[in-house]
Every structure is written in C-alpha cells, then in structure tokens.
C-alpha positions in Angstrom: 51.2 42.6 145.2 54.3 42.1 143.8 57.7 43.0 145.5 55.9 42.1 148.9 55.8 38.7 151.0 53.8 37.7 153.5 54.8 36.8 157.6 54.7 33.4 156.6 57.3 33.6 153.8 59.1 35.7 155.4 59.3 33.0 158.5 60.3 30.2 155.9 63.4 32.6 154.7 64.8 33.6 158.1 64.1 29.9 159.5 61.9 32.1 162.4 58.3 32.0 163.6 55.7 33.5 161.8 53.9 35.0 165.4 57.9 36.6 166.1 57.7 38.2 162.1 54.6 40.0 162.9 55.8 41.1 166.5 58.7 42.6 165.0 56.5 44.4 162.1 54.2 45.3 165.5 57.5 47.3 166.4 58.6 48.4 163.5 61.6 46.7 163.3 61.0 45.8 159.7 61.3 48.7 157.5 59.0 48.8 155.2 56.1 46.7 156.2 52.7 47.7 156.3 49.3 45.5 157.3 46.4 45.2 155.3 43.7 43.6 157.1 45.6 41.7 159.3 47.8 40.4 156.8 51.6 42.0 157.2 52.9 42.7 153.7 56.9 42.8 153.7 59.2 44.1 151.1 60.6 41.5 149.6 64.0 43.1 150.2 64.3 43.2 153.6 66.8 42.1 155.7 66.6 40.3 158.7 66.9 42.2 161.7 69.8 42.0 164.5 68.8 39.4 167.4 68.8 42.0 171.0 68.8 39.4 173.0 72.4 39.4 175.7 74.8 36.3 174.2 77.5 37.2 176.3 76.6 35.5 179.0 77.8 38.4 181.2 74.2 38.6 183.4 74.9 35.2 184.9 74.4 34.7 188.2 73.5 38.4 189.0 72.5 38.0 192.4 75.2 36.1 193.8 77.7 38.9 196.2 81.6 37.6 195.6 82.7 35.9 198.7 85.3 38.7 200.6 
C-alpha cells in the first residue's frame, strides 16, 4: 500500500519500540492508522506523538509531610 508503513518502520524512524507503536495506534494516538489483520498500517506522514509522561520532576517524594 503505498503512502502507509508498517509498526516496525515506524519504530526504526522514531528510534521507539515497535510493541509502544502499536499501543499507541491501540489508543488512537496516531491519526490515521488503521489494522489489517493484525498488521497496523501508518500514514507515512505522521508525526510522532507528544511523550505524557511527568518530566518535571514535581511528584517526587509525594508522601513525605514537610517537617513544621
């Protein structure tokens, strides 16, 4: 199919996991992606999406009361 790469390219170009390419396709965080079989096919186009994970640091150490 042209215009369309596979999970596996797609993990080559974004330097990512081919198992965290189709998790994201799962969730529809790929725009554009649809599954045949149980192949995902992914517009060639498409960008790589943000990283949601906290980098702030700011949930360090939760727990821990400030001594009064």
């Amino acid at each position: 199919m042209n215009g369309f790469i596979t999970a596996k390219d797609a993990a080559e170009k974004w330097n990512m996991s081919v198992r965290n390419i189709q998790n994201l396709c799962a969730a529809g965080k790929l725009d554009g992606a649809m599954k045949f079989g149980n192949a995902w096919a992914i517009p060639q186009d498409a960008e790589k999406p943000q990283d949601g994970r906290i980098t702030t640091g700011s949930y360090k150490n939760w727990r821990k009361k400030p001594s009064t």
